[in-house]
ROVEXRO-19260 format. One record per residue (C-alpha): residue number from 1; z, x, y. Coordinates in Angstrom, 2 decimals, decimal comma. Layout:
! ROVEXRO-19260
{site NUM {Z X Y}}
...
//
This chain:
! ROVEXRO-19260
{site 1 {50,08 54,82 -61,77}}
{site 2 {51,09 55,85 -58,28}}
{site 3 {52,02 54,84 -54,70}}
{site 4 {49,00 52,73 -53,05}}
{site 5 {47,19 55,05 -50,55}}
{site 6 {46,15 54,23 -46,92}}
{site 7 {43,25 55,22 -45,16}}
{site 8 {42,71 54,67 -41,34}}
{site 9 {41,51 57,41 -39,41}}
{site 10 {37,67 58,61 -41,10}}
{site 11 {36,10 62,20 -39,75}}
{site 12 {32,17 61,39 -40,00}}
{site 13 {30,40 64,43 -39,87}}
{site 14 {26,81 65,35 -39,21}}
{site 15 {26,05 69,17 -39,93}}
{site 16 {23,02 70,80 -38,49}}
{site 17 {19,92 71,08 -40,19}}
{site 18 {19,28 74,21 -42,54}}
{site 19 {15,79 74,76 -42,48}}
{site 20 {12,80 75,69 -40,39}}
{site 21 {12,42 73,06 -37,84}}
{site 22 {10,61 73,29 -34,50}}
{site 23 {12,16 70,20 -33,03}}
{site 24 {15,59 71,24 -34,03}}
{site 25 {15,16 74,57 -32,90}}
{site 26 {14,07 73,49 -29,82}}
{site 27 {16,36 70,32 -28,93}}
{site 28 {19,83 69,43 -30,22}}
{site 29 {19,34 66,11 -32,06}}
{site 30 {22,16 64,01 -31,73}}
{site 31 {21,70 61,55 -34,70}}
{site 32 {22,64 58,21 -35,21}}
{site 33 {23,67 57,70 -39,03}}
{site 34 {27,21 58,85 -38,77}}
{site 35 {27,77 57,15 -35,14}}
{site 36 {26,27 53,74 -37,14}}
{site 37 {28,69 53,89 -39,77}}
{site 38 {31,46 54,42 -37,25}}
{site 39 {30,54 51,31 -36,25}}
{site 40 {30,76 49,74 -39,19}}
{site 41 {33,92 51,38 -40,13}}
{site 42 {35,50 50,15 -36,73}}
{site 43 {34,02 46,55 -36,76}}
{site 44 {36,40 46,39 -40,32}}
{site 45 {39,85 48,02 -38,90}}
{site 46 {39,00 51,62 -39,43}}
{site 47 {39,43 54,02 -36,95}}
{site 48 {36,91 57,02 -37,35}}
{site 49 {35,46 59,42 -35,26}}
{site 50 {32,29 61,38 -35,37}}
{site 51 {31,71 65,25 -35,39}}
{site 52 {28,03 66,08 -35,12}}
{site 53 {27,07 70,07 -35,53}}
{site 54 {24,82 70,10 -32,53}}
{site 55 {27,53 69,37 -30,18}}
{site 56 {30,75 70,93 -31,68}}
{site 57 {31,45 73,98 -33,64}}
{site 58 {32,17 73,15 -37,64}}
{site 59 {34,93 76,49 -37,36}}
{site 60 {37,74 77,49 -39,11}}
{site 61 {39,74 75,39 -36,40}}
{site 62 {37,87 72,41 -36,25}}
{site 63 {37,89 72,05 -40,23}}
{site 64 {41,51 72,87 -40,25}}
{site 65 {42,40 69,67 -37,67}}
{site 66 {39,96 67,75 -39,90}}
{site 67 {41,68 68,36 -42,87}}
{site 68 {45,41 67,96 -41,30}}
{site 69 {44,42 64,90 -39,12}}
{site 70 {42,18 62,80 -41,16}}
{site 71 {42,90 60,58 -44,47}}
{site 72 {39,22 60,72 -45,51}}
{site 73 {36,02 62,29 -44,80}}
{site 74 {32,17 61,06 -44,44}}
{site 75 {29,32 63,25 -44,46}}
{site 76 {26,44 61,65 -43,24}}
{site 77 {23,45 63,66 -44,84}}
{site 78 {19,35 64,42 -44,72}}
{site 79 {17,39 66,05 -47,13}}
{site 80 {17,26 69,27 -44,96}}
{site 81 {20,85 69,04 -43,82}}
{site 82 {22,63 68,87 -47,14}}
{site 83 {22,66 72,18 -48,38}}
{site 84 {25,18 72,70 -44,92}}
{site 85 {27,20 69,25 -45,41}}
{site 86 {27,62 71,07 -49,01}}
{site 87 {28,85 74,19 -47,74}}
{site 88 {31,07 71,95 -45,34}}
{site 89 {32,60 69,51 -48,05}}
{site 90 {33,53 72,88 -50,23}}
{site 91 {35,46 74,42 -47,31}}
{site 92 {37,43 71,15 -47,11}}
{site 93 {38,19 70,77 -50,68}}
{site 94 {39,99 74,37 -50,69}}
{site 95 {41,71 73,07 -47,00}}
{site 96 {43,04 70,29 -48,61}}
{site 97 {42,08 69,25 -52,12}}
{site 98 {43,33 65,93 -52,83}}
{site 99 {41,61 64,78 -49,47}}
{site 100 {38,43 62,26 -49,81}}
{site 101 {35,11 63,10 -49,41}}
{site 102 {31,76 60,69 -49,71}}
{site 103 {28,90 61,89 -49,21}}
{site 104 {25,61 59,86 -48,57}}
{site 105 {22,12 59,39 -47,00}}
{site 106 {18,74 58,99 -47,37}}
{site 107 {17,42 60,51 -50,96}}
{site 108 {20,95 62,70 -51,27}}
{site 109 {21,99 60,73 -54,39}}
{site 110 {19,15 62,26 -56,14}}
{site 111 {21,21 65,94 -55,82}}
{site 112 {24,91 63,98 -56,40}}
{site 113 {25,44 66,80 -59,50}}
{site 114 {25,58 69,09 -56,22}}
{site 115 {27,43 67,21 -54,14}}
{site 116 {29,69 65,82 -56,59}}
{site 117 {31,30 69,62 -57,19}}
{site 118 {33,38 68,92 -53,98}}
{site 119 {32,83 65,24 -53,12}}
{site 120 {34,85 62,62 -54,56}}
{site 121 {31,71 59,50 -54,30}}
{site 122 {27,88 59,82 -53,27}}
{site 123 {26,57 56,31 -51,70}}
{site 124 {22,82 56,14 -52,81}}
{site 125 {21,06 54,11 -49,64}}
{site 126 {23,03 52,88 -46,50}}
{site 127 {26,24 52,70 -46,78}}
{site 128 {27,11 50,28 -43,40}}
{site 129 {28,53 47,90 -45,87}}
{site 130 {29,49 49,84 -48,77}}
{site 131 {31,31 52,80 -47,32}}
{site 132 {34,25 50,59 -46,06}}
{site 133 {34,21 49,26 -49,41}}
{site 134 {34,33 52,89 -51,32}}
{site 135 {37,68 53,38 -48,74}}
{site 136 {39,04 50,29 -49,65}}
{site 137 {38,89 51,17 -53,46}}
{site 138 {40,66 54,37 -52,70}}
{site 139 {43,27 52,40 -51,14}}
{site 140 {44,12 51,43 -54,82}}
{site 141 {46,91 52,42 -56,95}}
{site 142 {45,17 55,47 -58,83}}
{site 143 {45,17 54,93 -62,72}}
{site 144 {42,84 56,09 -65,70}}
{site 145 {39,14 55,50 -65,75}}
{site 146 {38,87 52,55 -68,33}}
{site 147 {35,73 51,06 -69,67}}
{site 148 {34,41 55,10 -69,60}}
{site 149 {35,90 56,47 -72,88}}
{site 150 {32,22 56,46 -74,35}}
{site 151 {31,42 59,23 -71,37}}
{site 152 {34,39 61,51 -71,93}}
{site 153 {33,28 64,60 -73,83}}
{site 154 {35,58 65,16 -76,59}}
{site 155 {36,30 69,21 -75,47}}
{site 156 {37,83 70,07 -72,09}}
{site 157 {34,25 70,43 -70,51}}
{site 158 {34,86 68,50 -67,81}}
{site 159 {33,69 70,00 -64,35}}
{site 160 {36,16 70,92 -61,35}}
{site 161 {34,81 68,06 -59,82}}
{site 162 {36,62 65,97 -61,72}}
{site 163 {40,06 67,01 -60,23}}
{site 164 {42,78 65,49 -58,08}}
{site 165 {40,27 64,69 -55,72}}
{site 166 {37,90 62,83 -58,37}}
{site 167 {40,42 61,26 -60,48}}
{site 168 {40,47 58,09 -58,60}}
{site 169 {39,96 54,49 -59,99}}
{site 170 {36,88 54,90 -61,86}}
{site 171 {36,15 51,26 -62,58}}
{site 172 {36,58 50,32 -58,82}}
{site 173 {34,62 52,67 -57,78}}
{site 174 {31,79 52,57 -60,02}}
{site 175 {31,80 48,93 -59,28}}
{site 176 {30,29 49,47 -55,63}}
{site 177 {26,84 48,83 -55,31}}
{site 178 {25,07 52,11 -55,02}}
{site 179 {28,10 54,33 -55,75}}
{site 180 {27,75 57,47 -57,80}}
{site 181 {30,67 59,05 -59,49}}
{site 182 {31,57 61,67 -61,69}}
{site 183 {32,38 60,79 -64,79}}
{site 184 {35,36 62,96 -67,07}}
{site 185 {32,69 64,64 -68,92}}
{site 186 {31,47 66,22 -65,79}}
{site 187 {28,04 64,38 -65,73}}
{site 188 {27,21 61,90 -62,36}}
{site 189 {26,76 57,96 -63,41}}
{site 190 {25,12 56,13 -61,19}}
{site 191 {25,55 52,58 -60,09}}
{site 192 {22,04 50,93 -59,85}}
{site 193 {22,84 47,74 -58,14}}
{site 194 {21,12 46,88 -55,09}}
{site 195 {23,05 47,83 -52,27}}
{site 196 {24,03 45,54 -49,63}}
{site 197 {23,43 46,03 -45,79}}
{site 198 {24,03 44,63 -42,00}}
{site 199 {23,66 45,36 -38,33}}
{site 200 {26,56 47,59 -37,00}}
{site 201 {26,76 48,94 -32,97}}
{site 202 {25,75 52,71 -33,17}}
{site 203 {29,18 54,24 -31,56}}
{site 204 {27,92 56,98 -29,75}}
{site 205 {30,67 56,85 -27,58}}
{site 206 {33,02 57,86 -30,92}}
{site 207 {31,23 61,62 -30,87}}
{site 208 {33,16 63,74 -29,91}}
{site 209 {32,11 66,12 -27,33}}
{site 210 {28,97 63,97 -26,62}}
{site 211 {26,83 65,77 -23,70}}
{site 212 {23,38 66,68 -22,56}}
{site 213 {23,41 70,37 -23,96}}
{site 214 {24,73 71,71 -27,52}}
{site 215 {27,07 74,14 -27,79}}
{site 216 {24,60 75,93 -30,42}}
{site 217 {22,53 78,35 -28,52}}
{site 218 {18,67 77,46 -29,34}}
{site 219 {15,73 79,86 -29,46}}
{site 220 {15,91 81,02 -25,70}}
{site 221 {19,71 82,09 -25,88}}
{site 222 {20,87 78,79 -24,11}}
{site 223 {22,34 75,47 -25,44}}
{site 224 {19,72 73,40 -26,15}}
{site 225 {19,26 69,82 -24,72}}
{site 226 {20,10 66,99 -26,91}}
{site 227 {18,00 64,49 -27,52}}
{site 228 {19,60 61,06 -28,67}}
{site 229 {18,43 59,19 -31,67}}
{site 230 {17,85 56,01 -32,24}}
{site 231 {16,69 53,33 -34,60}}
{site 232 {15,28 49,52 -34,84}}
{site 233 {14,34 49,65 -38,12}}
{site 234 {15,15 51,48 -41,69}}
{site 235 {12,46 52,10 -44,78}}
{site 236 {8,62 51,42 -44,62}}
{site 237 {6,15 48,77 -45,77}}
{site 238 {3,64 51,72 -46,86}}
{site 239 {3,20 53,34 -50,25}}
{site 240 {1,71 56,65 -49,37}}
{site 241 {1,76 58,86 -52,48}}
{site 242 {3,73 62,03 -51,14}}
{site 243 {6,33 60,01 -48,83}}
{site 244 {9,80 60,05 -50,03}}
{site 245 {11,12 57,38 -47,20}}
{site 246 {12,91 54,43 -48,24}}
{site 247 {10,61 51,14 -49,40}}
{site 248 {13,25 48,82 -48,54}}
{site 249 {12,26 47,98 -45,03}}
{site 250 {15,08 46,64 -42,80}}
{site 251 {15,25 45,51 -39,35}}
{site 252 {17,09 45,71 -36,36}}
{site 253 {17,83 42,84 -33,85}}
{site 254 {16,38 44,09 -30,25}}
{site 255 {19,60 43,14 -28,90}}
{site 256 {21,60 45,72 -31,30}}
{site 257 {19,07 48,16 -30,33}}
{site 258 {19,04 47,52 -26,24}}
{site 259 {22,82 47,78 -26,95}}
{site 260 {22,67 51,00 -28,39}}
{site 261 {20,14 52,20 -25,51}}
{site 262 {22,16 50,60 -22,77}}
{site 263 {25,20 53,18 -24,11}}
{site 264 {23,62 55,91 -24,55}}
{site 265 {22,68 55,32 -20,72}}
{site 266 {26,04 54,97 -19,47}}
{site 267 {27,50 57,64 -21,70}}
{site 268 {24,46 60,27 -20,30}}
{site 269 {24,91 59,61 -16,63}}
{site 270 {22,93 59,53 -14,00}}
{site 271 {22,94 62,77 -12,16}}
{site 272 {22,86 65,21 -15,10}}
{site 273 {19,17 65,19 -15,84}}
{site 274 {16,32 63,94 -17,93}}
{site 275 {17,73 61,48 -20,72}}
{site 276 {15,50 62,43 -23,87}}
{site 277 {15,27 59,41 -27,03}}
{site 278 {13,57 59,74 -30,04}}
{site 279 {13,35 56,58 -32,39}}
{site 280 {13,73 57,49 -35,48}}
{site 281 {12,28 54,60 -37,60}}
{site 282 {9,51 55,58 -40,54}}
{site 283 {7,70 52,35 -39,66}}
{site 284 {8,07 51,05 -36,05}}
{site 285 {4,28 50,05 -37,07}}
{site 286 {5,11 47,29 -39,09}}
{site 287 {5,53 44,60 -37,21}}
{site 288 {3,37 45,28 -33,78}}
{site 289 {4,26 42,35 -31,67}}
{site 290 {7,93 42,88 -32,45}}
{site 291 {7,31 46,70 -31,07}}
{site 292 {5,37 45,28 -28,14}}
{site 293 {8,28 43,06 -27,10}}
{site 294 {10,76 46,03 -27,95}}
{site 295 {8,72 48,17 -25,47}}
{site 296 {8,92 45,73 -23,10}}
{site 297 {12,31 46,08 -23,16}}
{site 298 {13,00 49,48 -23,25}}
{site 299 {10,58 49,25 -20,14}}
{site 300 {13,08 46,65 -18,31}}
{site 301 {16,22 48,64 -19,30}}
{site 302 {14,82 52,70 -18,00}}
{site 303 {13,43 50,98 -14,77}}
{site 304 {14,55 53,62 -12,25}}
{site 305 {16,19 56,06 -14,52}}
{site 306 {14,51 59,47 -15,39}}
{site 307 {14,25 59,28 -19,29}}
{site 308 {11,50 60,24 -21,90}}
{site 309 {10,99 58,87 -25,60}}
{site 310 {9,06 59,85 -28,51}}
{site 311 {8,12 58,20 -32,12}}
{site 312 {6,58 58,90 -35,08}}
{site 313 {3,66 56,59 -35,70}}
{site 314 {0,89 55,41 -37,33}}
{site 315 {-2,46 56,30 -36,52}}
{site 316 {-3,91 52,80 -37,25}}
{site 317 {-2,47 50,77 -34,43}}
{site 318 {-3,01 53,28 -31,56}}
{site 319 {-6,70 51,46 -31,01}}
{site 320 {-4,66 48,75 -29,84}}
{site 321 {-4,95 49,43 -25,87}}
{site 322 {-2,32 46,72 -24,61}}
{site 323 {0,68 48,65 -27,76}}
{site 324 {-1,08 51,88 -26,04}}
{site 325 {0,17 51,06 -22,45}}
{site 326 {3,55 49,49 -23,31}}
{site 327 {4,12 53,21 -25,13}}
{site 328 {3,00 54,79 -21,78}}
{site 329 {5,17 51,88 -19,47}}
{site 330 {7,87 52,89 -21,73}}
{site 331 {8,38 55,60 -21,00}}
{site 332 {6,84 57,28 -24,41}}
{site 333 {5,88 60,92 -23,74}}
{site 334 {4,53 61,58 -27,34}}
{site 335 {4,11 59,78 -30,25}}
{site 336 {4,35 61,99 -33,67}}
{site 337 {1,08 60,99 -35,24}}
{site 338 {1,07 61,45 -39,27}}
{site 339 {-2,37 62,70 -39,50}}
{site 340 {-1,38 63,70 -42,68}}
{site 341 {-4,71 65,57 -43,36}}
{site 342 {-8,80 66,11 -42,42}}
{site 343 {-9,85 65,92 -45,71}}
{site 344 {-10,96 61,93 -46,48}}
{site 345 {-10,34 63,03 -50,60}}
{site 346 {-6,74 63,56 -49,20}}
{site 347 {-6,18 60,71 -47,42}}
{site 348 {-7,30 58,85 -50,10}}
{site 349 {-5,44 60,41 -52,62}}
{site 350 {-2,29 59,73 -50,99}}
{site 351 {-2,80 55,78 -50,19}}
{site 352 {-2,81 56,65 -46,17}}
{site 353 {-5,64 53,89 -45,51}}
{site 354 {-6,23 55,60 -42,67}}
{site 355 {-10,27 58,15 -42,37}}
{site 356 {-10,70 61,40 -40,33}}
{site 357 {-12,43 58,98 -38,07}}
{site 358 {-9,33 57,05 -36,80}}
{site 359 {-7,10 60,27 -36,14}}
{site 360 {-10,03 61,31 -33,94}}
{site 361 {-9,53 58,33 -31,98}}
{site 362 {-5,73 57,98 -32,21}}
{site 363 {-5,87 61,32 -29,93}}
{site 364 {-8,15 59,72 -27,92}}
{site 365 {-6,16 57,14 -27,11}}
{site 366 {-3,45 58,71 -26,84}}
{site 367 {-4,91 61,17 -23,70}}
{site 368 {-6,55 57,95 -22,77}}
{site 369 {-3,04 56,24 -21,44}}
{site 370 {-1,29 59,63 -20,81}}
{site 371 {0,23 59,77 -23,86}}
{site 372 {0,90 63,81 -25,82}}
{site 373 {-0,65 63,19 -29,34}}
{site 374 {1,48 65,52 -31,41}}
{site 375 {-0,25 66,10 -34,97}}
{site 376 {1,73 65,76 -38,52}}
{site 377 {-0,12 67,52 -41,34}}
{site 378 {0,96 68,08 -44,95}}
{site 379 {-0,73 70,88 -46,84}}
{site 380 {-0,79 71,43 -51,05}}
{site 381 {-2,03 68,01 -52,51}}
{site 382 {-3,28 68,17 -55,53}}
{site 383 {-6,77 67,25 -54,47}}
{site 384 {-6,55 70,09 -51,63}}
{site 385 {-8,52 73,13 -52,27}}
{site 386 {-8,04 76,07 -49,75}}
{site 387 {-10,91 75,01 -47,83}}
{site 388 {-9,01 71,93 -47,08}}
{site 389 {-6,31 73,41 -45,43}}
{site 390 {-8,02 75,68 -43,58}}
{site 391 {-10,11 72,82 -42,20}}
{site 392 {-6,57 71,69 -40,64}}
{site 393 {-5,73 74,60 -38,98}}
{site 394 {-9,23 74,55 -37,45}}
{site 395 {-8,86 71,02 -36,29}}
{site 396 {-5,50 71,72 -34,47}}
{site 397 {-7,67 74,35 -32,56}}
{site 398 {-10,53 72,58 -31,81}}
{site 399 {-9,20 68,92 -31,20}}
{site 400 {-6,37 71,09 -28,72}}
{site 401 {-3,72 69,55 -30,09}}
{site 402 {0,36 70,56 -30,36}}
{site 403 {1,05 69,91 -34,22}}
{site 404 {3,42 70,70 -37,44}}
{site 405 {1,46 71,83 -40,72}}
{site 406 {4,00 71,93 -43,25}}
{site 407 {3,25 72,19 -47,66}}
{site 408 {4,13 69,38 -49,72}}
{site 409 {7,68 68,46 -50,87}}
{site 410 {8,44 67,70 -53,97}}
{site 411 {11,18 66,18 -55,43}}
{site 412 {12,20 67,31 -58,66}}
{site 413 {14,48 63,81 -59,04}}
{site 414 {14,57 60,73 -58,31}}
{site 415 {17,62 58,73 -56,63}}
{site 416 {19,21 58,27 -59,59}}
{site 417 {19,05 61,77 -60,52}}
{site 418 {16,23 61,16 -63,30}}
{site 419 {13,61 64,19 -63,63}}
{site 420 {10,52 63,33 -61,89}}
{site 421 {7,13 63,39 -63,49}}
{site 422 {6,18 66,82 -60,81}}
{site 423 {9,72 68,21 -61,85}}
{site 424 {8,28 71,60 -63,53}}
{site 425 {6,57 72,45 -60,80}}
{site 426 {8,97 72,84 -58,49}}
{site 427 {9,78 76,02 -57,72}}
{site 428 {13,19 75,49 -56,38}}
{site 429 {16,14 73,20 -57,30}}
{site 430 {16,00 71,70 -54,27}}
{site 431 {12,44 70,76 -52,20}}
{site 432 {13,79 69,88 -49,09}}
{site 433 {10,88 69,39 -47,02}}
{site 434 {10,22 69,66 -43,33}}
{site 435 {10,03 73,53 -43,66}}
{site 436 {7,45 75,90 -43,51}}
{site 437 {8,43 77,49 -47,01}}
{site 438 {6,02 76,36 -50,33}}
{site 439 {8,45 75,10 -53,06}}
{site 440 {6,44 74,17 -55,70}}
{site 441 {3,04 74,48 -57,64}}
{site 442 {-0,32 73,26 -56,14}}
{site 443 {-3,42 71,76 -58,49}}
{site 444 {-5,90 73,67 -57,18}}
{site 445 {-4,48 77,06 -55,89}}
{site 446 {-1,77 79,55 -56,21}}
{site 447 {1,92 78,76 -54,58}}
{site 448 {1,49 82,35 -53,14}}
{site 449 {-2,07 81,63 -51,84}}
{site 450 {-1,55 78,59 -49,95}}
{site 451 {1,78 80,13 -48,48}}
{site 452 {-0,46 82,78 -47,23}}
{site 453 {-2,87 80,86 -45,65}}
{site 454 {-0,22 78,54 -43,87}}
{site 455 {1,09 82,00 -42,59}}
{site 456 {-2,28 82,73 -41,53}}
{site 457 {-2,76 79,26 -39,74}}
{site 458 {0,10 79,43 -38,39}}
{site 459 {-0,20 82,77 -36,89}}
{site 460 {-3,67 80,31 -35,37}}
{site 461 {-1,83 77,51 -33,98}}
{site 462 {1,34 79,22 -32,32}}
{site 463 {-0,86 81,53 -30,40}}
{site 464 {-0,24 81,76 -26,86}}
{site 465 {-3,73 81,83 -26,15}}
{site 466 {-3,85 78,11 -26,51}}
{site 467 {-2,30 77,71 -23,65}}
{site 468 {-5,00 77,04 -21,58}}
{site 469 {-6,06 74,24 -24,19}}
{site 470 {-3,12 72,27 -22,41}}
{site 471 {-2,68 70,44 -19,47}}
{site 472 {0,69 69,23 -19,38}}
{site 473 {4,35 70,67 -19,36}}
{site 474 {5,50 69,02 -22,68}}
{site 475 {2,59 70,32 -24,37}}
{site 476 {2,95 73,88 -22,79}}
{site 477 {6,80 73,97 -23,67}}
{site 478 {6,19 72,98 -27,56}}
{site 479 {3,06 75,73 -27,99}}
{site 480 {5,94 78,59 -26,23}}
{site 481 {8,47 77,12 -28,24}}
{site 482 {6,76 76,96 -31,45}}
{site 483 {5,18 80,57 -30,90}}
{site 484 {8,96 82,17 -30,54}}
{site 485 {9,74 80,13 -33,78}}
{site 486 {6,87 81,37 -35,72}}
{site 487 {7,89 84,71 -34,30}}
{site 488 {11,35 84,82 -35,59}}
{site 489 {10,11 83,14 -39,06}}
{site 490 {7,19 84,66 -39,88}}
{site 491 {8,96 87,80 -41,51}}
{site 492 {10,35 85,51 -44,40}}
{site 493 {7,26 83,44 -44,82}}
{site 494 {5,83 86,74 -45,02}}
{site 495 {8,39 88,09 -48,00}}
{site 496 {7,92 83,97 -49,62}}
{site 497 {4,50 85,03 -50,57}}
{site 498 {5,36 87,58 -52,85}}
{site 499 {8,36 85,63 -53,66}}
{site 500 {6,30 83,00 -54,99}}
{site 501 {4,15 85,52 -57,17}}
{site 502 {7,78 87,57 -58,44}}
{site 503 {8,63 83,75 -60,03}}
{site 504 {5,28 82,47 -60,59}}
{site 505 {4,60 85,65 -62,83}}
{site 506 {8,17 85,31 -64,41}}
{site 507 {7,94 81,14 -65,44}}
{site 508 {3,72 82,41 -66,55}}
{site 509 {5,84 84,67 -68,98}}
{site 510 {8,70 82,89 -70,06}}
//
């Protein structure tokens, strides 16, 4: 047994996304998980401070002061930014390999065997309540993992997870709701207790080098502008079939969220520009007279100020024309609509409850009250045939509408790390998501053939000669935008098609 161990100052850190994203490529998202748990963290005595990717270099220096300055480490992690918090976590262990890292975030406990080969903890869910709790158990005098003799492999097969860093009280940390740890046998075990949560201020004041610009030069060989995240709400009330978004749906007070908003203000300025927002809530839709009072707030609080906000939403409650003009009062410049797909089959298929019929008229209200309907489709169901997706790229075109077609992801886990039912047909360890890349097996078509149509579509979509399908300067921006992106990707969505028939041929034959 040793010394008892204090930790008081926390680096959170946010790494940058690491896939194909228009909206990242395009804006420097400056995102609120890391600057919520610093609130958390400094409501109970800590004193952290946040280090997002977007607005300060992760270099040899910066990792080197993290390391020498801080008595633990958070990484505050996505689907499509973990492979970099990964790559991040490693460099740290060989800075300094005794020092703490947890690691957590929305579906990232389903990849904690990755993680866990330089983190000391994964937090499956939010971890407002049960990080402090993790650092608190750290805190303890370090002994033996008792009560775990029955996981211990008998030969030295442990991983090197399971070194200075990891061989921490295993009882008190196992005993958080939500943690997972590695055991001595090198194999994850998960705690499946639900896991606790609250309200927290979102300290966006705590990042450092907060700003309107990145330092990471976007598309155009200039910073990119940031564009400030926010949330009232956490999970969704939905069950759609291919949605991997938390079902525990959680709310915000307004006042936590006006809060937040009112910050962000102050901390932006008011003579450096545009202030951009998005909300990032999966299901702002679920309570609509608790959004229409929100936007009536949000409406109050931007009186006078130049500022622009955008949502993803459902395309049910945009027939609603009073919710319509609170977006518009609001200051909404887009809402993300999850079209999903064109074919009804589809839609059905994946428990949308939505037809073809309402995303007609969710664009049409949306142009209606001066609102930019920007399209989400997902391509490679298992009831799509390549008609099907074709049809989508057609509708972009002919409805004249900005959108994202993206395949299917697939998770090959679940968030306790058990296989998945669709687990040998992913193609890849990892299905991140939110890229243009296929990563698994379709029902009724080739991986290689529907990456080549999406190429193809693509190609359709990006054109430049849309331009004169658009009427307004967001609109015009995104199509430019998305054209140079398409430009600089389409050589490796180009070589994924015959990477997908290389493998494809190789699993056919193995």
């Amino acid at each position: 047994m040793t010394n008892q161990t204090s930790y008081r100052h926390i680096a959170l850190l946010e790494p940058s996304v690491a896939s194909e994203c228009v909206v990242t490529e395009m804006m420097g998202q400056v995102r609120c998980g890391a600057p919520f748990l610093a609130g958390a963290l400094a409501r109970e005595g800590f004193e952290p401070r946040v280090f997002a990717e977007e607005l300060i270099e992760f270099d040899r220096q910066l990792l080197d002061r993290i390391a020498r300055e801080y008595d633990a480490v958070g990484i505050s992690l996505t689907l499509n930014t973990l492979p970099r918090g990964l790559q991040v976590a490693k460099a740290l262990r060989q800075r300094r390999p005794e020092i703490p890292i947890i690691a957590g975030g929305p579906s990232t406990s389903a990849y904690a065997d990755h993680l866990l080969t330089a983190c000391t903890a994964v937090l499956r869910g939010r971890g407002e309540v049960t990080l402090p709790l993790m650092l608190r158990a750290m805190e303890a005098p370090l002994m033996s993992p008792p009560g775990y003799s029955e996981l211990s492999s008998s030969s030295s097969s442990s991983s090197s997870s399971s070194s200075s860093a990891n061989t921490r009280n295993y009882e008190e940390l196992y005993n958080i709701p939500g943690a997972v740890v590695m055991a001595p046998n090198g194999r994850p075990i998960y705690n499946r207790d639900e896991v606790p949560t609250a309200d927290a201020p979102v300290r966006y004041d705590l990042i450092e080098g907060f700003g309107r610009h990145t330092v990471r030069d976007g598309l155009f060989g200039c910073p990119k502008e940031a564009i400030y995240s926010m949330f009232a709400s956490t999970g969704c009330i939905r069950s759609c079939a291919f949605c991997n978004s938390d079902k525990h749906y959680i709310t915000r007070s307004h006042d936590a969220v006006m809060n937040d908003l009112e910050l962000l203000l102050r901390l932006h300025g008011h003579a450096t520009g545009i202030a951009r927002f998005m909300l990032v809530d999966d299901c702002l839709f679920a309570d609509i007279d608790a959004t229409k009072e929100l936007l009536r707030k949000i409406e109050y609080a931007t009186r006078g100020r130049d500022v622009s906000f955008s949502v993803q939403f459902h395309v049910a409650p945009t027939v609603d024309n009073e919710l319509m003009k609170l977006f518009h009062d609001a200051h909404f410049t887009s809402l993300a609509l999850g079209f999903e797909s064109v074919s009804q089959k589809a839609l059905d298929s994946q428990r949308k409850g939505t037809t073809v019929a309402m995303n007609d008229l969710a664009i049409d209200q949306c142009r209606k009250h001066g609102i930019v309907p920007y399209g989400y489709f997902v391509v490679g169901f298992d009831s799509d045939d390549e008609s099907d997706v074709e049809h989508i790229f057609d509708y972009v075109v002919k409805r004249g509408i900005i959108a994202q077609v993206l395949p299917v992801g697939i998770m090959n886990r679940d968030e306790f790390g058990e296989t998945t039912a669709d687990a040998d047909r992913v193609l890849s360890d990892t299905s991140f998501g939110a890229t243009v890349f296929v990563s698994h097996r379709p029902a009724r078509m080739s991986a290689a053939r529907l990456q080549t149509i999406i190429n193809r579509g693509h190609a359709r979509i990006t054109s430049l000669r849309r331009m004169k399908d658009f009427s307004t300067k967001y609109e015009r921006n995104f199509l430019f935008g998305q054209n140079r992106c398409f430009a600089v990707w389409r050589p490796a969505m180009e070589h994924h098609v015959k990477y997908l028939r290389k493998i494809t041929e190789e699993k056919r034959y193995s």
